[in-house]
C-alpha positions in Angstrom: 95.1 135.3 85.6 95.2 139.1 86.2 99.1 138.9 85.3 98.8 137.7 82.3 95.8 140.8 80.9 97.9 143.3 82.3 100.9 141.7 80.5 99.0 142.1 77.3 97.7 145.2 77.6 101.4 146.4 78.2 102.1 145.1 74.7 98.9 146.3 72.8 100.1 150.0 73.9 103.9 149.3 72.9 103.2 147.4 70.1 99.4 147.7 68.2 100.4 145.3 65.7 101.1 142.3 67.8 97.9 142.5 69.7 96.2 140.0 68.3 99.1 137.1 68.9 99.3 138.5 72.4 95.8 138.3 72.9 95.7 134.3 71.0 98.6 134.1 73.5 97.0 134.6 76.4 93.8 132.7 75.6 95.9 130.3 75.2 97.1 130.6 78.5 94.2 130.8 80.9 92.6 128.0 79.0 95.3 125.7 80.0 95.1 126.8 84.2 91.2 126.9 83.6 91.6 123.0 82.8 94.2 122.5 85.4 91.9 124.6 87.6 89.6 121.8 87.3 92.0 119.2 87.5 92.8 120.2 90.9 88.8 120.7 92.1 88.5 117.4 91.4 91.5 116.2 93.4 91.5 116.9 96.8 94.5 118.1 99.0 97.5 116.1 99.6 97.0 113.7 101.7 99.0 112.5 105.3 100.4 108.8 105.9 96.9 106.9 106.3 94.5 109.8 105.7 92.0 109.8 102.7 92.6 113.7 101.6 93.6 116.1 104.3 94.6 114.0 107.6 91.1 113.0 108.3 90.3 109.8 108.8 86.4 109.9 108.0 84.0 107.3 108.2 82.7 107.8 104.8 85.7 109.2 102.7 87.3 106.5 101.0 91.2 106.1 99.5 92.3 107.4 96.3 91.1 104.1 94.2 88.1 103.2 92.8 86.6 106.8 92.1 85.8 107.6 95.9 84.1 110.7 97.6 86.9 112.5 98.7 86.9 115.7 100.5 88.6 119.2 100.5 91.1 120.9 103.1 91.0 124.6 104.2 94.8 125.4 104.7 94.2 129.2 104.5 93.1 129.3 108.2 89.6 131.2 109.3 88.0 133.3 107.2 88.1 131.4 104.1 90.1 133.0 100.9 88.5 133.6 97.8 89.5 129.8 96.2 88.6 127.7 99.2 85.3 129.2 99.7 84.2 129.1 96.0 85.9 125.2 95.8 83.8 124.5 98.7 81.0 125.9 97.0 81.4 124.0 93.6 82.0 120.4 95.2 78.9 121.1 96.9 76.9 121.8 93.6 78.9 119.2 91.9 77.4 116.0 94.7 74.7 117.5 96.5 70.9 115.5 94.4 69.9 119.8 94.5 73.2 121.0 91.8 73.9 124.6 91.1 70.0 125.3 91.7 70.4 124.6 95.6 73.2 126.4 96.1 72.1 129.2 94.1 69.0 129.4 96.5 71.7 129.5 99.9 73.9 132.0 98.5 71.1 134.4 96.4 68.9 134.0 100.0 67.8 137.4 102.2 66.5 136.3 104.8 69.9 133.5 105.8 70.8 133.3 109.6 73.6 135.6 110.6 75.9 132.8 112.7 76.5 130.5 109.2 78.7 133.3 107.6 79.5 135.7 110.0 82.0 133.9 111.2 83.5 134.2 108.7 83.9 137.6 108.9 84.6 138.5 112.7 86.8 136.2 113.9 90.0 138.3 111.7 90.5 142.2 112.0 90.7 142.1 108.1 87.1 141.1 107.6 86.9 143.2 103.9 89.0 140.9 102.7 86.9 137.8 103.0 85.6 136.0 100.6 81.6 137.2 101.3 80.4 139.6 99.4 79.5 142.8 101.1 76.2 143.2 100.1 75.6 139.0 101.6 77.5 140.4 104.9 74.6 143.2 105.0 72.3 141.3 105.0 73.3 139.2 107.5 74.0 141.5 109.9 70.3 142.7 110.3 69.0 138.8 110.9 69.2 137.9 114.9 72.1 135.2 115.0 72.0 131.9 115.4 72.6 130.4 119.3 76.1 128.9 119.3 76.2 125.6 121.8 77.9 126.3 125.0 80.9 124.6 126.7 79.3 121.9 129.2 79.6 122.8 132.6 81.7 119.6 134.0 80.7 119.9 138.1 82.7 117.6 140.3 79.8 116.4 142.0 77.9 115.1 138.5 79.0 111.8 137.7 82.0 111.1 135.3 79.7 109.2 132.7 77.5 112.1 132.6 80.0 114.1 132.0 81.7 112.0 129.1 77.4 112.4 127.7 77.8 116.3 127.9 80.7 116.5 126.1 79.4 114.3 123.2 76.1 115.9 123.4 78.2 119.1 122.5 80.3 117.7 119.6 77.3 116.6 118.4 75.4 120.0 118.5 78.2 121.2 116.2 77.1 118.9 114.1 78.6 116.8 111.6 80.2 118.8 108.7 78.7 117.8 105.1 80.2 120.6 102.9 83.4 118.4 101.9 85.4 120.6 102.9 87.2 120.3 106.3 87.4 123.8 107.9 90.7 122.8 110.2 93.6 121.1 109.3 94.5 118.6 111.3 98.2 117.2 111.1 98.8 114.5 113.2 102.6 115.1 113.7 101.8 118.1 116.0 102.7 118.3 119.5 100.0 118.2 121.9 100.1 121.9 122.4 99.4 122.6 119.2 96.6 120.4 118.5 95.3 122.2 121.6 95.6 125.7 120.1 93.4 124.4 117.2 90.9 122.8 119.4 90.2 126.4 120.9 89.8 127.7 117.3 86.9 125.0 117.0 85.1 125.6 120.3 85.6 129.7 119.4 84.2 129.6 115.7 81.6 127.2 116.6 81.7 125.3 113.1 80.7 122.0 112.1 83.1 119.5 112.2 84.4 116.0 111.0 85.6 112.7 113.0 89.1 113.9 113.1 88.6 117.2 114.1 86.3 115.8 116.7 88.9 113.3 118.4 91.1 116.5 118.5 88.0 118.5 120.2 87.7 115.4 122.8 90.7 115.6 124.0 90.9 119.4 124.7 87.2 119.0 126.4 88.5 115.8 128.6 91.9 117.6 129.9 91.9 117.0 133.9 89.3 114.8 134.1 90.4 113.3 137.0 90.4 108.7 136.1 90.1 108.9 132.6 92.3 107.7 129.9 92.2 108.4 126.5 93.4 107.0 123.2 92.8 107.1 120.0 91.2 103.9 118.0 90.8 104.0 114.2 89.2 101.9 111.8 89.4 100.9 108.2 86.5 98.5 106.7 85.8 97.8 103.6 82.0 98.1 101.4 81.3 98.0 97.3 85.1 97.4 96.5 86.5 100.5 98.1 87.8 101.6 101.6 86.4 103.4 104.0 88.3 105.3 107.1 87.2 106.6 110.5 88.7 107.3 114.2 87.0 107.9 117.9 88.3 109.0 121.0 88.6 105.9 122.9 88.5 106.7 127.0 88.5 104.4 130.1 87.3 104.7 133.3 87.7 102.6 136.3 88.6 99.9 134.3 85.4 100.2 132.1 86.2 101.4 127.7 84.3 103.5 125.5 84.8 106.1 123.1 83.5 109.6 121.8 83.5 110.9 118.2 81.5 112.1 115.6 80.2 110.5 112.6 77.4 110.5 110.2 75.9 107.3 111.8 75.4 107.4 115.2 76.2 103.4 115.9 79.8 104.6 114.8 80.6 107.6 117.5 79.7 107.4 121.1 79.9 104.5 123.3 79.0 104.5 126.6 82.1 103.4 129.1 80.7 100.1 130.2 82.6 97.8 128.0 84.8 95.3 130.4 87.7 95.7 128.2 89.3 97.2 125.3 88.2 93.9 122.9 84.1 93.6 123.8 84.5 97.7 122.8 85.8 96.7 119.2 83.4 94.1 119.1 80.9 96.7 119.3 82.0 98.9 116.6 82.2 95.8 114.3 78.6 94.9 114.8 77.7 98.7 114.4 79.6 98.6 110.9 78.2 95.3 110.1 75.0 96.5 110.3 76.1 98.8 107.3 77.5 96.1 105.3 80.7 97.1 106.2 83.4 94.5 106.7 86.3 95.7 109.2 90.0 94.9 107.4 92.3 97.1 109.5 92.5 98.4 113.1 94.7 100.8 114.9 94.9 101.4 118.9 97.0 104.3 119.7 98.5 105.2 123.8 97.3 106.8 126.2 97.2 111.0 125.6 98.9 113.4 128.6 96.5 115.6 130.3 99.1 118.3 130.0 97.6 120.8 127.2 101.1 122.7 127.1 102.8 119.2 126.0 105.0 119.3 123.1 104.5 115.4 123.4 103.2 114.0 120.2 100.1 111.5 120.2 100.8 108.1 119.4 98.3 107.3 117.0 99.0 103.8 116.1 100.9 101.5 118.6 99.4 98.6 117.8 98.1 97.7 114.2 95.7 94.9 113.3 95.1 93.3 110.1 91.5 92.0 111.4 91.0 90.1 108.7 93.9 87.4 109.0 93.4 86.9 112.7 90.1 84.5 114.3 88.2 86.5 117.3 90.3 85.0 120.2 93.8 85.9 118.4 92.3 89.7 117.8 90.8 89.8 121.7 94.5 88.5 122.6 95.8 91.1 121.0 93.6 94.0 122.4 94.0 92.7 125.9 97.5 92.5 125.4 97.5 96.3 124.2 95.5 97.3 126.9 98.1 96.1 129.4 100.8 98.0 127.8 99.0 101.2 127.4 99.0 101.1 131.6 102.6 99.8 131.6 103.5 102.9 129.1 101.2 105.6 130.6 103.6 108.7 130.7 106.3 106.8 128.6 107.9 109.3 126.1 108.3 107.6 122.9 110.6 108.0 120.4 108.5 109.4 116.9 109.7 108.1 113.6 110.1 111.6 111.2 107.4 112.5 108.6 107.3 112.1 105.1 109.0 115.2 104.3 111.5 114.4 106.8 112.6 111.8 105.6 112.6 112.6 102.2 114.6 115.9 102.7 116.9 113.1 104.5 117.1 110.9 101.4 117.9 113.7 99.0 120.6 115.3 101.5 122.1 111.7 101.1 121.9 110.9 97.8 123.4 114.9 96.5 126.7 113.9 99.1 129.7 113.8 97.3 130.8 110.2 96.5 134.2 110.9 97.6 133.3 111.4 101.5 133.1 108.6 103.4 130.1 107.6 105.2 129.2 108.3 108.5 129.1 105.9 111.5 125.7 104.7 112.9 125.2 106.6 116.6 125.2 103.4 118.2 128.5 102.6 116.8 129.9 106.1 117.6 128.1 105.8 121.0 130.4 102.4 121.5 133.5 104.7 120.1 132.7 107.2 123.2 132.6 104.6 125.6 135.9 103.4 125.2 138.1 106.2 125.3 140.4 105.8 128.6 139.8 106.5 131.6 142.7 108.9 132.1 141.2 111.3 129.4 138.1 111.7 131.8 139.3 111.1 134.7 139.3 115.0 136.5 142.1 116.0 138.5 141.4 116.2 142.4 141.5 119.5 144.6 145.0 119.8 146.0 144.9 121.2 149.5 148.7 121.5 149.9 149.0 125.4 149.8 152.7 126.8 148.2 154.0 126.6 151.8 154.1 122.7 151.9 151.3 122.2 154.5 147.9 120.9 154.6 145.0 122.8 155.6 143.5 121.3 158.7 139.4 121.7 158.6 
């Protein structure tokens, strides 16, 4: 805490003889944010309604029970500041089988590849104030960079399932991000516009990227694709007492389901849209995850997502919820195929979105600080019902009177 030393050495000048209980003082002091310091590395960012830490819903982070690998959110945007880049750093040495020594040999290395960290640096005017140090971003800049993929080129002529294969081949030459950190923050009550903002920001920096992130990348890469649906399908399953979290980009064409997505196994990301309905493509993923000993508990089938990047519609994530567990295979393919009818019936529906969390807790404290004295409000149904019968004199507007002052009527 720089505060605090230039505090005390404001004292030890006024004051020589209370220098020492300054100095005990503000020992004292950083000790105690040193150990909340690592309080917090080892807790990961606040997380939103049905994410693990940071609005991802990754195949391999698990909930906040039982000790699970979480991981880290950047919220300071891109470059990284000072504390995000060093956390990343540290959770890195703390899980990765090398420790310390093998990121000691990435971040002490000459001869790294200029792409990994110059991005870092160049995608803000105020590059000096990034976290590298100068003599790393000299370094760099005399290695040849590294090739960043390029957008696929989606011809009309080419065939749509090979065009759904480019665009997965190109998430997947992003690759899948291991750090543990997630370099974009993904909050799911944005509108569409928004989310499309941020999916530029990924195709611009070029970094790796999680499920999440990738569902979000999908659907920016998909836009105007002209017979194909998309919607997004998460999972929770269950393995060694703890529970695991993941999401795809479900799409449909011509009647035919399958999804794209990113994961760490690649049973669990794309699917190629042959599946005859919505049903024999969750079957699929549940074989893939039972192939990993992993027992599906809870599924969520979102609506279909506009085309429209400029949308400040929101994307229904979760219109249908499954406890798979409780239901036998023909109650849970009844279900799907039941969803799957109302995703067509609601195609361009505008749904009303229930607040957030903070929403509805600012709510809740507005209500609860009211004085006790006022009476409560009506319900807008009931004041709706109030509106409707008021008399019809009150609304009733007056007609045009085509009598001039003279007494006569205008003849037209």
């Amino acid at each position: 805490m720089p505060g605090a030393r230039d505090r005390a050495a404001v004292t030890s000048e006024a004051d020589v003889s209370a220098a020492p209980q300054q100095e005990r003082a503000v020992m004292e002091e950083e000790e105690v944010v040193v150990v909340v310091e690592e309080v917090a590395a080892r807790r990961p960012a606040p997380a939103e309604e049905g994410m693990s830490a940071s609005g991802d819903e990754d195949d391999n982070s698990r909930e906040g029970v039982g000790g699970g690998s979480l991981f880290y959110v950047n919220r300071s945007g891109i470059p990284l500041d000072k504390s995000t880049w060093e956390r990343m750093w540290s959770h890195v040495a703390r899980v990765h089988p090398g420790g310390k020594e093998m990121v000691r040999s990435i971040r002490q290395c000459t001869e790294l590849p200029k792409k990994q960290l110059s991005l870092l640096l160049t995608s803000s005017p105020h590059w000096s104030a990034c976290v590298v140090d100068r003599t790393v971003a000299d370094r760099l800049a005399a290695v040849n960079s590294v090739p960043v993929p390029s957008l696929p080129t989606l011809l009309p002529a080419v065939a749509m399932l090979d065009r759904l294969k480019a665009i997965q081949k190109y998430m997947m030459d992003l690759q899948y991000n291991h750090t543990g950190t997630q370099f974009f923050e993904i909050r799911k009550n944005r509108p569409i516009a928004g989310l499309m903002d941020l999916a530029r920001d990924m195709v611009r920096e070029a970094l790796p990227i999680k499920c999440l992130e990738a569902v979000i990348l999908a659907i920016y890469l998909t836009n105007g694709l002209p017979g194909v649906e998309r919607f997004p399908l998460s999972f929770r399953t269950r393995f060694g007492g703890s529970a695991f979290r993941h999401v795809v980009l479900g799409v449909c064409v011509g009647g035919r389901y399958g999804a794209l997505g990113l994961s760490r196994r690649p049973e669990l990301m794309f699917k190629a849209a042959t599946h005859a309905g919505l049903a024999p493509l969750v079957a699929d993923f549940r074989q893939a995850y039972s192939s990993y000993r992993h027992a599906v508990t809870r599924l969520k089938v979102g609506l279909y997502v506009p085309h429209d990047p400029r949308s400040f519609q929101q994307v229904e994530w979760r219109h249908l919820v499954v406890d798979v567990s409780r239901l036998s295979g023909e109650e849970l393919r009844r279900d799907l195929d039941k969803h799957a009818r109302d995703m067509k019936v609601l195609k361009g529906v505008t749904l009303p979105v229930s607040p957030g969390k903070e929403r509805r807790k600012s709510v809740a404290s507005t209500s609860s600080t009211s004085s006790p004295h006022r009476a409560p409000c009506g319900s807008p149904q009931r004041r709706a019902s109030r509106v409707e019968k008021l008399p019809l004199a009150a609304e009733k507007k007056p007609e045009p009177n085509f009598l001039m002052e003279e007494g006569y009527k205008i003849r037209v």
